[in-house]
C-alpha positions in Angstrom: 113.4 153.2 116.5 110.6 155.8 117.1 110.9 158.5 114.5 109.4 160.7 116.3 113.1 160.3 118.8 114.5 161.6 115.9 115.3 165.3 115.1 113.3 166.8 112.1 115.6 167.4 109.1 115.3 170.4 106.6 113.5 169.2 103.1 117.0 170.6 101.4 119.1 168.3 103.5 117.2 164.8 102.4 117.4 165.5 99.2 120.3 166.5 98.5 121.4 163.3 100.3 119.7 161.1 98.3 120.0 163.1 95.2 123.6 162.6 95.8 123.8 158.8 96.3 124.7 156.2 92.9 121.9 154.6 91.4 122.7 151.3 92.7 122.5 152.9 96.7 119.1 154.3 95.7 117.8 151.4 94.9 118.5 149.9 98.2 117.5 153.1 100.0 113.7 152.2 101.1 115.4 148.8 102.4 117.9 151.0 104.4 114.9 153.4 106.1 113.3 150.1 107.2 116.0 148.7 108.4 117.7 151.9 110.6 114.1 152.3 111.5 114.5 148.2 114.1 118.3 150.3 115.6 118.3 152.2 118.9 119.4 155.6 119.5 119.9 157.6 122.3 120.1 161.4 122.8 123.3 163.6 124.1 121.7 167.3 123.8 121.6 168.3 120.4 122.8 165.3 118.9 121.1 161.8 118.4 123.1 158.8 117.7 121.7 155.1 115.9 123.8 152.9 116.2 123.8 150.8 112.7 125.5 148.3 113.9 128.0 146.6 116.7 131.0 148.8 115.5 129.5 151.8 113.1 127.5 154.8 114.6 125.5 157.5 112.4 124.9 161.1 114.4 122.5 163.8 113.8 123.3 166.9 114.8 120.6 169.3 115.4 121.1 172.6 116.8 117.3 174.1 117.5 116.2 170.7 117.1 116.2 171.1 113.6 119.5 169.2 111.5 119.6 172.1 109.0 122.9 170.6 107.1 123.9 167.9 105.2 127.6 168.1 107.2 125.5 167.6 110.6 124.8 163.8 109.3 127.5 162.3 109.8 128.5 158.0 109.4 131.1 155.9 110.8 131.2 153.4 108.3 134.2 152.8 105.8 131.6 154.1 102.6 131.0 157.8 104.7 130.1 160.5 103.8 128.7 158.5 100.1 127.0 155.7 102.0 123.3 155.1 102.0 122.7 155.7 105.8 123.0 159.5 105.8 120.1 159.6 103.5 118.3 156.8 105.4 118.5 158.5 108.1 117.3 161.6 106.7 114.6 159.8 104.7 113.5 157.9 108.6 113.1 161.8 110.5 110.5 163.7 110.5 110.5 166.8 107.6 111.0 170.0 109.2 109.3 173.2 108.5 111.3 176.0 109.0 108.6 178.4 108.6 106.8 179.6 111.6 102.9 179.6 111.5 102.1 182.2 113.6 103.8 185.8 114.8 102.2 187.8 117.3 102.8 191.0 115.6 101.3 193.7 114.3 102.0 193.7 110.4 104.5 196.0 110.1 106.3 195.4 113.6 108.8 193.4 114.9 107.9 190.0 116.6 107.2 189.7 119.8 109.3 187.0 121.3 106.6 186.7 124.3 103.6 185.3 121.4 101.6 182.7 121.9 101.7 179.9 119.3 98.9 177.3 119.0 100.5 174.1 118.1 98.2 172.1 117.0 97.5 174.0 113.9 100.8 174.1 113.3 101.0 169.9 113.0 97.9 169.7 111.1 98.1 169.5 107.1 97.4 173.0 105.6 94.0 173.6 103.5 93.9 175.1 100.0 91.6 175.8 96.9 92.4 173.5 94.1 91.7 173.7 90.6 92.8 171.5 87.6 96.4 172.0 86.9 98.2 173.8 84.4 102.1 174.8 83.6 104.9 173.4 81.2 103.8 170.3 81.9 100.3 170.6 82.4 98.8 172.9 79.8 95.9 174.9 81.2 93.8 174.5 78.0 92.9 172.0 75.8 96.2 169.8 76.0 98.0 168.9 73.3 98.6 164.7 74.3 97.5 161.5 73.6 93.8 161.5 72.9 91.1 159.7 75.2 89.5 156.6 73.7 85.9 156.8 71.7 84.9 155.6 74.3 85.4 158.3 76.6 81.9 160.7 76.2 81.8 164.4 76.2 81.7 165.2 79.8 78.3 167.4 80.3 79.7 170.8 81.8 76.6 172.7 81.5 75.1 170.6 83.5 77.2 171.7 86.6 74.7 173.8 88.2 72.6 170.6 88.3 75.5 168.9 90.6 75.3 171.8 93.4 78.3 173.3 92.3 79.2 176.4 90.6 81.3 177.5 88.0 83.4 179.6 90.1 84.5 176.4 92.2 85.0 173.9 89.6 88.0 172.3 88.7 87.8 172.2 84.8 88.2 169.0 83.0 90.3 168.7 80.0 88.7 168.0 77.3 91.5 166.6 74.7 89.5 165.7 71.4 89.2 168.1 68.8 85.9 166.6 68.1 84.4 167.2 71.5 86.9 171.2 71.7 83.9 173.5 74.0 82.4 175.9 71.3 80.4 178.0 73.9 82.2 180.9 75.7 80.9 179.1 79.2 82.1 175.7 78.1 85.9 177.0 77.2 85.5 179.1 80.8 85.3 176.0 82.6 88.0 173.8 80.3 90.5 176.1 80.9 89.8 178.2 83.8 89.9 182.1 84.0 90.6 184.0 81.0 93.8 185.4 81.0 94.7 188.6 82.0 94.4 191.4 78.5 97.5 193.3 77.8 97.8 196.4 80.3 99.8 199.1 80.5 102.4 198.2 83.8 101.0 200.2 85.8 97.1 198.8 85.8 98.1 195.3 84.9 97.1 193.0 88.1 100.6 191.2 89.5 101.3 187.5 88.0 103.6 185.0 88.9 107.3 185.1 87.4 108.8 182.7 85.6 110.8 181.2 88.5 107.8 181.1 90.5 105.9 179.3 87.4 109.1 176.9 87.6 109.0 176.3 91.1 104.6 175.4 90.3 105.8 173.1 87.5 108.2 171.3 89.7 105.6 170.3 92.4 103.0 169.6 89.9 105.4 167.1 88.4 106.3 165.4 92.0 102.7 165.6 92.9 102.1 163.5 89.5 104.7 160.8 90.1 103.0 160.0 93.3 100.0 159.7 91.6 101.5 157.2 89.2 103.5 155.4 92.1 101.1 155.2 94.8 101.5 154.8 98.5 103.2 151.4 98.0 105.5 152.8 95.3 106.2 156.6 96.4 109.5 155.3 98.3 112.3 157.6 99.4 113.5 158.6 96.1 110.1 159.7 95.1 109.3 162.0 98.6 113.2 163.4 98.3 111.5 164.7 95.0 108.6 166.5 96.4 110.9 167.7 99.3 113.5 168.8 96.7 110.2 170.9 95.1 108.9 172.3 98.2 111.9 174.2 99.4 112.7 175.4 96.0 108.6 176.5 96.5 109.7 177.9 99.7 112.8 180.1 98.8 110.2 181.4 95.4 107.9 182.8 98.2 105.3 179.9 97.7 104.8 178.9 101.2 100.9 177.3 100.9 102.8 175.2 97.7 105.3 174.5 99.7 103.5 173.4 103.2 101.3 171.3 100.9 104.5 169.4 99.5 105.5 168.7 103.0 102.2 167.6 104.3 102.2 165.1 101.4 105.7 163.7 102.5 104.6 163.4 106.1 101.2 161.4 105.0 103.3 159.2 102.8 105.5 158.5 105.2 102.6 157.4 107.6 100.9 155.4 105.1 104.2 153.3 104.7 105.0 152.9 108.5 101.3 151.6 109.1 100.7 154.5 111.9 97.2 154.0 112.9 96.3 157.7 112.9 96.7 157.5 109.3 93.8 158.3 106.7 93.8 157.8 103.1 91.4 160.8 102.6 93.9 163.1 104.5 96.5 162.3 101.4 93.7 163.0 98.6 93.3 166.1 100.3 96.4 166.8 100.7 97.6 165.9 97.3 94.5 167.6 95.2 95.8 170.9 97.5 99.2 170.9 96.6 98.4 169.3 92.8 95.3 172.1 92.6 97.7 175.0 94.3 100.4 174.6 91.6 98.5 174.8 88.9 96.6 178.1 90.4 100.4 179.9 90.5 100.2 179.3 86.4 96.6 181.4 86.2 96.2 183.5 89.0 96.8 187.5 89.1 96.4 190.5 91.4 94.8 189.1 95.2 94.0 185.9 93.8 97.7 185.1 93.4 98.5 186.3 96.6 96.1 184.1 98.2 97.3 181.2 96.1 101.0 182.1 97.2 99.9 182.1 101.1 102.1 183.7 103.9 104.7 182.0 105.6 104.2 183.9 108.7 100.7 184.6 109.4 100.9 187.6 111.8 98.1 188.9 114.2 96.7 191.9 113.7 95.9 195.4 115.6 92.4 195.0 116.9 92.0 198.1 119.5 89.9 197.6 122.7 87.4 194.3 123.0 85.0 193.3 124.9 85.1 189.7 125.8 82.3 187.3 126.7 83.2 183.7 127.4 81.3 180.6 125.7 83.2 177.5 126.7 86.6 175.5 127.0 87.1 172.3 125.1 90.3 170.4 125.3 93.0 169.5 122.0 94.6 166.3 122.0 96.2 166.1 118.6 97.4 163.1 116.8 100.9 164.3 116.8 101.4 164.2 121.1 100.4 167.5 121.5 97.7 168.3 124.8 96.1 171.7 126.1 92.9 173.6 125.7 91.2 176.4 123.8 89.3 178.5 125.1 86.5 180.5 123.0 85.1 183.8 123.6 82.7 186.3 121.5 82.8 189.8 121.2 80.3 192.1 121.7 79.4 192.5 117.9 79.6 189.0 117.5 82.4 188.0 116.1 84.5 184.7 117.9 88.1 184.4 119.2 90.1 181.9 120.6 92.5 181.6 123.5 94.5 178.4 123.4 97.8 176.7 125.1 98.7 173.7 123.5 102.1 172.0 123.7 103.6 168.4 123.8 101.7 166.6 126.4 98.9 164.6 124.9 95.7 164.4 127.0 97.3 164.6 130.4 98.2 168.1 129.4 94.9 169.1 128.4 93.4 167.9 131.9 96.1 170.2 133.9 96.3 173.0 131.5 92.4 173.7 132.0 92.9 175.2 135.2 96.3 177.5 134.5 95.7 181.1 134.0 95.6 182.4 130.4 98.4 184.2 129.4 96.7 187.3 128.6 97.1 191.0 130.2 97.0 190.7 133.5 93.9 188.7 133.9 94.5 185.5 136.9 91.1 183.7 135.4 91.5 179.8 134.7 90.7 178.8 130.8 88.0 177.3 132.4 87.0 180.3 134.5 87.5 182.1 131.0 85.0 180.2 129.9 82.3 181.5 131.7 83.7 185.1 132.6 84.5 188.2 130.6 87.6 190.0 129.8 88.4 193.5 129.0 91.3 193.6 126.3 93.5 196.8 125.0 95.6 196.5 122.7 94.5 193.6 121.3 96.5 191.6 118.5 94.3 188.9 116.5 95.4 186.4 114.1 93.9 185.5 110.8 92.0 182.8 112.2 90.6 184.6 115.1 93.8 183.6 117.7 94.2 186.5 120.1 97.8 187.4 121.1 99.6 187.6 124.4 102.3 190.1 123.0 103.4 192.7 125.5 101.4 195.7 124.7 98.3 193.4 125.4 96.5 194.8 128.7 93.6 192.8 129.7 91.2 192.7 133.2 88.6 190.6 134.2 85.0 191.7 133.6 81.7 190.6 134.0 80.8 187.6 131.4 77.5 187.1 130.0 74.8 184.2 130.0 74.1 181.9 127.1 70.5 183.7 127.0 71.8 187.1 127.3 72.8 189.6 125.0 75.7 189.6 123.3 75.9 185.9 123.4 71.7 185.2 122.9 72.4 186.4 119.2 74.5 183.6 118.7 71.6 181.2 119.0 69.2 183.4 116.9 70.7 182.7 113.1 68.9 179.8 111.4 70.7 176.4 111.4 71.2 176.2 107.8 72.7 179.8 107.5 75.2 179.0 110.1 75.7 175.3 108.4 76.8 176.9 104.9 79.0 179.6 107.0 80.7 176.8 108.8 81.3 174.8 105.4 83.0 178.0 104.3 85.4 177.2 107.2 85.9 173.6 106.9 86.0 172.9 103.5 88.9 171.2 102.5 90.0 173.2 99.6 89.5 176.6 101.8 91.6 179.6 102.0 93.9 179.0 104.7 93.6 183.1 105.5 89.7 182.9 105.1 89.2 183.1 108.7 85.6 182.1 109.8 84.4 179.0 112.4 83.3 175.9 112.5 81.0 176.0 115.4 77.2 176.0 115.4 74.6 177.3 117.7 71.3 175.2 118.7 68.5 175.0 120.5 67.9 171.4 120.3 65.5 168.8 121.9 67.3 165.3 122.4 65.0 162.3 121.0 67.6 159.6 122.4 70.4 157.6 121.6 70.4 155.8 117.6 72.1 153.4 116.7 74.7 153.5 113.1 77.8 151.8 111.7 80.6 152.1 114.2 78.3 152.8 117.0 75.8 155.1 118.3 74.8 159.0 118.5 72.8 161.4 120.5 69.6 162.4 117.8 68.1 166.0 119.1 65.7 168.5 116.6 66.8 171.7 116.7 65.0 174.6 115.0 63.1 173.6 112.0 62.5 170.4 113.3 65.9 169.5 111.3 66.8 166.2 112.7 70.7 166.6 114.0 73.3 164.1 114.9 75.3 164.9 118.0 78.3 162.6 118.5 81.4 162.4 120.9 84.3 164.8 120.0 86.9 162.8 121.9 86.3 159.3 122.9 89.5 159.2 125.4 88.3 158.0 128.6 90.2 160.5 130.4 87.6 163.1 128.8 84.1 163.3 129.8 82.7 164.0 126.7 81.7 160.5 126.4 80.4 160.0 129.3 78.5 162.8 129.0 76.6 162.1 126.0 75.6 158.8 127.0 73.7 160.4 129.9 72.0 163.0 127.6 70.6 160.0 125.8 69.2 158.9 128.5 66.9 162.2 129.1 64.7 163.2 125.5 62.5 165.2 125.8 65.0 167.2 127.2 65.9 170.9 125.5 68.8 172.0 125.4 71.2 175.5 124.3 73.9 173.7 122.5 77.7 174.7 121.0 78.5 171.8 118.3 81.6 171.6 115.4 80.2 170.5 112.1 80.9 167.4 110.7 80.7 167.5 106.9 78.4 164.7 105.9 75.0 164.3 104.3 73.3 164.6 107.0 73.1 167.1 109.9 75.8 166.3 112.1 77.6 167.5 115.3 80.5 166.9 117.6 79.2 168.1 121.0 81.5 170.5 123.1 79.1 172.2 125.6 75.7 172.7 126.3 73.6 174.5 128.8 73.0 173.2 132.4 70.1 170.6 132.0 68.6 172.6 135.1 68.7 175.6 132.9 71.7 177.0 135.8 75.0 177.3 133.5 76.7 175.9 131.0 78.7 172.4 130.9 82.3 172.2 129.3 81.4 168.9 127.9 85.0 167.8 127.8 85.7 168.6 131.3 82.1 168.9 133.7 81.0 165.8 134.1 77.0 165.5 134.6 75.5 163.5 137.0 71.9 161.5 137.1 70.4 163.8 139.1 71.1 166.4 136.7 68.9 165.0 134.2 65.2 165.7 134.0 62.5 162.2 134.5 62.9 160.2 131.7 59.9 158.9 131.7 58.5 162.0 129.8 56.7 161.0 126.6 59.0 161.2 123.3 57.3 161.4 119.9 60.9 161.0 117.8 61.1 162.3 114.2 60.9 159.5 111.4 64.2 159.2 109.4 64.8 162.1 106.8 65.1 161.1 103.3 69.2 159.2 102.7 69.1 158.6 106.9 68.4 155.0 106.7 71.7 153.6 105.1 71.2 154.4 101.1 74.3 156.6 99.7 75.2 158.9 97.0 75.9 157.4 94.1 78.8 160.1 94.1 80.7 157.1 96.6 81.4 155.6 93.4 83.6 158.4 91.7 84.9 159.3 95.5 86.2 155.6 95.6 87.7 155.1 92.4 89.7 158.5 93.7 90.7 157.3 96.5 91.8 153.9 95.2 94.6 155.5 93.2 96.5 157.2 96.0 97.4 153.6 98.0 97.5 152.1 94.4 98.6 153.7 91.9 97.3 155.2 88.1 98.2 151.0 87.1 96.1 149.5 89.6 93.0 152.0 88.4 93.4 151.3 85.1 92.8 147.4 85.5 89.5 147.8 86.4 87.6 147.6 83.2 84.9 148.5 82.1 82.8 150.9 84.2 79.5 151.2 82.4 77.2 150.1 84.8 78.7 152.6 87.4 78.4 155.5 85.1 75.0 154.8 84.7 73.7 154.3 87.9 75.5 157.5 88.8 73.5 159.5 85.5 70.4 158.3 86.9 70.6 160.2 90.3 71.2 163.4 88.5 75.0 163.7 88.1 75.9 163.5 84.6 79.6 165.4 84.9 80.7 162.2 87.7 79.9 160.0 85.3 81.9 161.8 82.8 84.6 162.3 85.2 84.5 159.0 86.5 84.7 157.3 82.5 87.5 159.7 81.9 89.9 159.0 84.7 89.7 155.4 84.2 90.2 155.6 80.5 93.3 157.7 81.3 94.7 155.1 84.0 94.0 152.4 81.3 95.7 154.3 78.5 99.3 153.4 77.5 100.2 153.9 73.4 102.9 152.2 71.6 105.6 153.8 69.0 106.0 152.3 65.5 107.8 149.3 66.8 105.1 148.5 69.4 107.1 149.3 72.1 105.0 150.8 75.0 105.7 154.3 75.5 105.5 156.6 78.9 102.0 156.5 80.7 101.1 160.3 80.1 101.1 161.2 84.3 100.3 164.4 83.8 97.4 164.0 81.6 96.0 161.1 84.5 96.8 163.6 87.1 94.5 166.6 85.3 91.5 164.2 85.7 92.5 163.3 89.1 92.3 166.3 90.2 89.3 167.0 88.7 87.5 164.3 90.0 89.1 164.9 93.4 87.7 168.6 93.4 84.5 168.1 91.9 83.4 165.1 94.5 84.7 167.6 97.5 82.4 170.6 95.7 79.2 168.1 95.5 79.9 166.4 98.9 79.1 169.9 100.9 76.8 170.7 98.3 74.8 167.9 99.5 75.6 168.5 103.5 74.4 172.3 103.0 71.1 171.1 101.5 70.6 168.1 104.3 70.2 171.5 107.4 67.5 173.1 104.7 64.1 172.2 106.7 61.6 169.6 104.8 58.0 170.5 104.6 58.1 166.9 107.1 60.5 168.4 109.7 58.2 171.6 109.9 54.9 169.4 110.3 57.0 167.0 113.0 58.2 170.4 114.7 54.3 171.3 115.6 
């Protein structure tokens, strides 16, 4: 059984299901999931039914698609409604969010039942800033717990700035000696965060988060930290009803990014367990330093910062008057989750970018059809892909948060005349230096960013291509663009129904070639690009890399001389010593705080990491295997509680800190060497 052929069930549902089985059914309740998971099940309109064995059947209900009771569960067997398969079947679907995304509404209208929703951000695991923790059960100053081993050095905060990272987006790290308490007003700012808020009078004091709100924090904190201590192979049914238990209690405290964060956990776990290929173990760090990093922010925050921490349930688009549209390019979205269409991205004539998209269920077959339906926009009868190279005149226009423009009913748009890639509005595009629009599109992608932040990902180049070069996992398109900063261009789908493979290997095949290129950043140290369009090698057009397809005879003689750029400094296979404190991080989630803490001594690791400059990873990196190692005894030497929450504080931190240095380090790689400028003349 496919659980995707099961309806998604409401966090509250599972867990009060399992919450209400005996200890002895809980036990047996992973066993259950797996085993429900090899029945079939067939679909009668809203209701799917496994059948659990020859003579017993077990029905979901789901009005909406969405099984929002715990009475629409319902078992045939002689233990119903307390037997084990209600919650294993529960546990086996898919978590539904009952909080829509996006409304295509002005802020203080009604919605529009005739918005458009883009899906795939809908199935894709939220974003948020995440700082060390802190409520009841993680204290946001020095804690008072169990204190780290001699062993364990002062981590070296002033020496933060030295790490590319500043103050403002550190996660602090506990420090929980007395001997080693900060005694500087900048050390005790990054320990425990920002000051608090002085006594106001009411009326000028900036909102903070109430106590059921705080309650709700400390709740998800806690889940967040069992995982932690479970890992993938451990975090079993019981352990997500938890988290699920904590997100909608998140959700009905108005703590929706808390909340989505929960859920995106539970959804990765879930993957880890059933082995789905698409799986990632960094997708579950990031999700699990966001929601860990997200509760602790409800405890400190005040005024627009707490609002920003709380999020928005319902994201609504936004009056944005008359626009003038130019159209760039069309790339197509095939999403991991079955879902196909396109998006189709335009500028405005001050600049600034917007997107049309349709994306539904359909996977890539979708995408390929979709490119050719009209937009559902005004009155306009242009193509995305027409869109793409056109112009549109909007009134009324409705934006979203993220730049999504809306198809409500008071939207009127015409076709106008578009603009070339070397004309103006567009020409300005091209004009900003690489490394200003790198460090804007990090903004964007980070993975701790502010869902509501807005900003994009794209880049724009002039590039010349040096040919294809080979690296692990395969090969990628090398071009200079401005600077003579070396740039990586790879393939941003390799589906063979695509072209963008195709297309790129034919680029690779013609250096020497220049070309007007529109790329997505790909965080790395070095500079690095999915492809989705480029101008016309013939200099007529543009090419939708996803969809044209270029031909030999598009390509220039490539026989013309090539003089290609040496390898930049960390291009020729070394690494980051930082890998050492990112893998120790990422070993815990499949693992568990156990498995970290049997790794001995670290020493050498710490070391080699001071010696390239990044004293607070060592630190970090000492710390949180100290605290995975630690377990103290009572009187009677009797082991006592691992202290989670303590382990999950430096966690986080470490989690945090390696994201902050990590685009630290990809920012600096677009900054032009004094050797790119010389290979450039």
């Amino acid at each position: 059984m496919n659980a995707d052929r099961l309806p998604a069930v409401a966090p509250e549902v599972t867990a009060t299901l399992v919450e209400n089985l005996s200890p002895r059914l809980r036990k047996r309740l992973d066993a259950a999931v797996t085993k429900l998971g090899a029945r079939t099940t067939r679909r009668d309109g809203d209701t799917v039914t496994i059948e659990v064995d020859d003579e017993t059947e077990l029905r979901l209900h789901a009005p909406g698609g969405v099984v929002a009771t715990t009475d629409a569960i319902t078992c045939g067997c002689l233990l119903a409604p307390a037997c084990v398969h209600r919650a294993a079947a529960a546990c086996a679907a898919p978590a539904a969010d009952l909080a829509p995304e996006l409304v295509d509404q002005p802020t203080t209208g009604v919605p529009d039942p005739d918005s458009v929703t883009d899906l795939a951000s809908a199935s894709a695991p939220a974003s948020a800033s995440a700082t060390a923790p802190t409520s009841a059960t993680a204290p946001a100053s020095v804690p008072d717990q169990t204190p780290v081993p001699d062993r364990t050095p002062v981590l070296d905060r002033t020496s933060v700035p030295d790490d590319r990272t500043s103050a403002s987006d550190r996660t602090p790290v506990p420090d929980r000696t007395s001997e080693t308490a900060p005694t500087s007003a900048t050390d005790r700012a990054l320990v425990t965060g920002p000051a608090p808020t002085p006594d106001l009078d009411s009326a000028s004091s900036p909102e903070v988060a109430s106590p059921d709100q705080r309650a709700a924090a400390d709740a998800l904190w806690s889940a967040g930290a069992a995982v932690l201590e479970a890992g993938v192979d451990g975090a079993g049914a019981v352990t997500q009803s938890a988290l699920l238990r904590a997100a909608h209690t998140a959700r009905l405290r108005q703590l929706p990014r808390a909340a989505g964060a929960a859920l995106s956990v539970v959804t990765l776990l879930r993957a880890a367990r059933a082995g789905d290929p698409s799986y990632r173990t960094a997708d579950l760090v990031t999700a699990l330093a966001e929601l860990l990093g997200t509760a602790h922010r409800v405890g400190t925050s005040s005024g627009a910062e707490l609002a920003a921490v709380r999020g928005r349930a319902r994201r609504p688009y936004s009056p944005d008057g008359s626009l003038r549209l130019y159209g760039l390019f069309t790339e197509p979205v095939v999403t991991d989750s079955g879902h196909g269409g396109v998006r189709t991205w335009v500028a405005g004539s001050d600049g600034r970018l917007f997107t049309v998209g349709d994306v539904a269920p359909g996977g890539v077959g979708r995408a390929l059809g979709v490119a050719d339906r009209a937009v559902r926009l005004g009155d306009s009868a242009l193509t995305h892909r027409e869109l793409g190279r056109a112009g549109l005149a909007v009134a009324g226009a409705t934006v979203s948060p993220d730049g999504r423009l809306g198809a409500g009913k008071g939207v009127k748009a015409v076709t106008a005349r578009g603009a070339a890639w070397t004309e103006p509005p567009l020409a300005a595009l091209w004009e900003t230096p690489p490394s200003e629009q790198a460090a804007r599109a990090l903004r964007s992608t980070s993975r701790y960013a502010d869902p509501d932040g807005g900003g994009s990902d794209l880049l724009f180049l002039d590039v010349e291509l040096l040919g294809a070069v080979r690296e692990s996992g395969g090969s990628c398109l090398l071009a200079r663009c401005a600077g003579g900063v070396p740039v990586r261009l790879t393939v941003a789908d390799d589906d063979p129904a695509l072209a963008h493979r195709d297309n790129v290997a034919l680029l690779a095949a013609a250096p020497g070639t220049r070309l007007r290129v529109i790329g997505r950043l790909v965080p790395a140290p070095h500079p690095r690009l999915t492809l989705l369009a480029c101008s016309h090698p013939t200099g007529e057009g543009t090419i939708d890399l996803g969809f044209d397809r270029l031909r030999r005879a598009d390509l220039p003689d490539p026989t013309a001389p090539v003089h290609p750029a040496p390898p930049r400094p960390g291009e020729t296979g070394a690494h980051s010593p930082l890998y050492l404190l990112e893998r120790r991080v990422e070993q815990t989630v499949p693992a568990g705080r156990a498995a970290l803490g049997m790794l001995g001594d670290v020493t050498a690791e710490t070391r080699r990491i001071r010696r390239a400059g990044l004293p607070t990873a060592a630190g970090l990196l000492t710390a949180l295997c100290a605290s995975a190692a630690r377990r103290d005894r009572d009187l009677f030497g009797r082991l006592l509680p691992a202290d989670t929450d303590g382990f999950a504080t430096y966690w986080l931190a470490a989690a945090r800190y390696t994201a902050a240095v990590a685009e630290s380090l990809c920012s600096a790689a677009w900054e032009p060497t004094q050797e790119d400028v010389r290979q450039a003349l």
